[in-house]
C-alpha positions in Angstrom: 82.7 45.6 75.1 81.2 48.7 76.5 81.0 47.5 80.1 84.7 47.0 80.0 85.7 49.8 78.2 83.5 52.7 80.4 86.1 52.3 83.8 89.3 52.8 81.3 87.5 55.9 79.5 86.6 57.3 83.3 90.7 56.4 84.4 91.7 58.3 81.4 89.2 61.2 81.7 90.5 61.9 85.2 94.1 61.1 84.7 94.0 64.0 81.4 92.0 66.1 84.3 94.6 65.4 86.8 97.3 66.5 84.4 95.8 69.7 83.4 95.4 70.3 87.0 99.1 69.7 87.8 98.4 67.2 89.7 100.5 64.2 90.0 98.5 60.7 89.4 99.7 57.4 91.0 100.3 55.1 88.2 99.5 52.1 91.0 96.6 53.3 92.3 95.0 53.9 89.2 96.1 49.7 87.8 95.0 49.0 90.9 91.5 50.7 90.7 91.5 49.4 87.0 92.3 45.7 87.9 89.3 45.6 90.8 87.0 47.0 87.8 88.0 44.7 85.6 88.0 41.8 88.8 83.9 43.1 89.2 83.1 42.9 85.3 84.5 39.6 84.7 83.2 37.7 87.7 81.0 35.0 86.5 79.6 33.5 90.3 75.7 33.3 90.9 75.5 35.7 93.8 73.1 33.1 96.1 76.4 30.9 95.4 78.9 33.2 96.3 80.7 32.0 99.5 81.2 35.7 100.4 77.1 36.4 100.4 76.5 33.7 103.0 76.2 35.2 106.2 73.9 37.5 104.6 71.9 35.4 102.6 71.5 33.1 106.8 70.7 36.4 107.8 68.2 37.3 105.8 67.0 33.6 105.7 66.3 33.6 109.2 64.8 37.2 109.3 62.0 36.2 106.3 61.5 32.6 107.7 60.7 34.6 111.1 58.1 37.1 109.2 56.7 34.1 107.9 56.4 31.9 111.0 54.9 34.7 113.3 53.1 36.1 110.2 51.4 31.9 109.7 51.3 31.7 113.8 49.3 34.7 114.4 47.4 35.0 110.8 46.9 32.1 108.7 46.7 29.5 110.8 44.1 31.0 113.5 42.3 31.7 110.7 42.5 28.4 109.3 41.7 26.6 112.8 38.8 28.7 112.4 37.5 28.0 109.4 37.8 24.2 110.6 36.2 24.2 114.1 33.3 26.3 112.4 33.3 23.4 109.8 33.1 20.8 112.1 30.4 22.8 114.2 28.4 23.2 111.6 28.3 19.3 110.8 27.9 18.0 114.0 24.9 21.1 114.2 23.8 19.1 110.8 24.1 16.0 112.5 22.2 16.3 115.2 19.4 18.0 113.6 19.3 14.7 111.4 18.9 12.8 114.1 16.6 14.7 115.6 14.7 14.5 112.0 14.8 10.7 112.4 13.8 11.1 115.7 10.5 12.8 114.8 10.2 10.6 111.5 10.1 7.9 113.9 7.6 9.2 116.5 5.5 10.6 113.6 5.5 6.6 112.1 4.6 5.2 115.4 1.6 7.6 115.8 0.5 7.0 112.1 0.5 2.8 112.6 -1.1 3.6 116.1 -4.3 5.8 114.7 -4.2 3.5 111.3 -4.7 0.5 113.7 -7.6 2.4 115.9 -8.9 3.8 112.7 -9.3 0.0 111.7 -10.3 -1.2 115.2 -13.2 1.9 114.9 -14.0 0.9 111.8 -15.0 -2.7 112.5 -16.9 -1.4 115.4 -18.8 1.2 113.1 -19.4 -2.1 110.7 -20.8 -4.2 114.0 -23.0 -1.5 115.1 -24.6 -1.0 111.7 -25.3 -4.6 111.0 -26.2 -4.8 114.6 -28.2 -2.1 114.0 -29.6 -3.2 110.8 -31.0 -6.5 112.4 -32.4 -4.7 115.0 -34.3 -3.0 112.7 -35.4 -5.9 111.1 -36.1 -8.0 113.8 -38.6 -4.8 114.8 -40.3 -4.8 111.5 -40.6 -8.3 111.5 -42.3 -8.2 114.6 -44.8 -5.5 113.7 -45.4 -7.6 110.6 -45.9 -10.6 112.9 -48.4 -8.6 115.1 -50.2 -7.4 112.1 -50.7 -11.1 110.4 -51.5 -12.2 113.4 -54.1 -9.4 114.2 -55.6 -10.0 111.1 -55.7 -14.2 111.5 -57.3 -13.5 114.2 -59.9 -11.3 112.8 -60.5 -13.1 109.9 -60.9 -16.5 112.3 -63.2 -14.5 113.8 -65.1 -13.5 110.5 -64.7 -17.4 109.8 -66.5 -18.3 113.1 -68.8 -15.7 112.9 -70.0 -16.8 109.1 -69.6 -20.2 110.3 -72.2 -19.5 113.3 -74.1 -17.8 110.3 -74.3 -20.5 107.9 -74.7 -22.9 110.8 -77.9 -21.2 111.9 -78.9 -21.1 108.6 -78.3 -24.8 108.2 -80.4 -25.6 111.2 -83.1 -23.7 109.7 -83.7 -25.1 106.4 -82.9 -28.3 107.4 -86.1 -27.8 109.6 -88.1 -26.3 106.6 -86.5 -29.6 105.1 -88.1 -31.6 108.0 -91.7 -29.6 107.9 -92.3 -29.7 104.2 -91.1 -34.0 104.2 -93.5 -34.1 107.2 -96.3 -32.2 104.9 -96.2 -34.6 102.2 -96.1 -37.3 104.2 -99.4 -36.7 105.2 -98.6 -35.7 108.4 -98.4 -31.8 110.3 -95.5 -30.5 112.0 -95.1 -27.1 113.3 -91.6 -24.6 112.9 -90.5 -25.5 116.6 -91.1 -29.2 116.5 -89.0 -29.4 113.1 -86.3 -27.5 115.1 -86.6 -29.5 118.4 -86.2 -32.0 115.5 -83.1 -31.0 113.8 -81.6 -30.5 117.3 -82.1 -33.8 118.1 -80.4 -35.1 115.4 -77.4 -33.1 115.3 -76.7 -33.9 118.9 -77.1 -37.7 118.4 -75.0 -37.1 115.3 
């Protein structure tokens, strides 16, 4: 393959360099150098699993997982505490304004059943007073009514005496032109005041 051909190609290069040079190579050196290329391009071991990487790979463990922590400790989670008191702030905040919500629903309840029930209470006072009212003003027109009748009963018992007095006098008086002309064709004579005297007589023994 061309990965494990490139270090013998290099050895050779610098061996036919070496010669040219006059310079003597050391055959061990060079089979030495050759076997450690060829120990490097045939090693098959997943470096995280090479036991000879393993204080490096603590090392470098402990140096990331200590970026990490201070990096969460100072960063992330302040922020993240933050984010969760401001959270929890903002619904107790929410909280309390509900109940203070309810709180003022309440009050605002109380005050509408305490006018509804004065609104009623005015109302059936409103209602007496008008029918109170209302028979007031009837008893008052009743009573001029009564007044009036009883102004004209009166008046008309007085035009009822008065035409009574009238026809009474009237009576009297032809009863005594009655008297005079029976007294005339009985042969006898009787003047206007004897046939009244008369009639007098008779309608107080009557």
């Amino acid at each position: 393959m061309a990965g494990n051909t490139s270090p013998i190609i290099v050895v050779a290069q610098a061996e036919g360099d070496a010669l040219q040079q006059g310079v003597v190579v050391d055959e061990h050196a060079v089979e030495t150098t050759t076997g450690e290329v060829h120990a490097e391009d045939h090693s098959d071991i997943f470096p995280p699993f090479d036991p000879s990487t393993f204080s490096t790979q603590l090392i470098w463990l402990a140096i990331t997982f200590a970026v990490l922590y201070f990096m969460l400790s100072r960063v992330a989670l302040p922020r993240i505490g933050g984010i969760i008191d401001a959270r929890k702030a903002r619904i107790e905040g929410d909280l309390k304004e509900a109940e203070r919500l309810r709180q003022e629903t309440d009050k605002a309840v109380v005050a509408y059943e305490t006018a509804l029930a004065e609104a009623r209470k005015d109302a059936s006072k409103i209602a007496e007073d008008t029918r109170q009212s209302i028979r007031d003003d009837i008893d008052g027109k009743r009573k001029v009514v009564e007044a009036d009748l009883g102004a004209r009963m009166s008046e008309a018992d007085a035009r009822i005496q008065a035409s009574k007095s009238v026809a009474l006098g009237s009576v009297e008086a032809i009863a005594a032109e009655t008297a005079q002309a029976l007294v005339a064709q009985l042969g006898g004579g009787a003047t206007e005041a004897e046939a009244l005297a008369a009639v007098a007589e008779a309608k107080g023994a009557a």
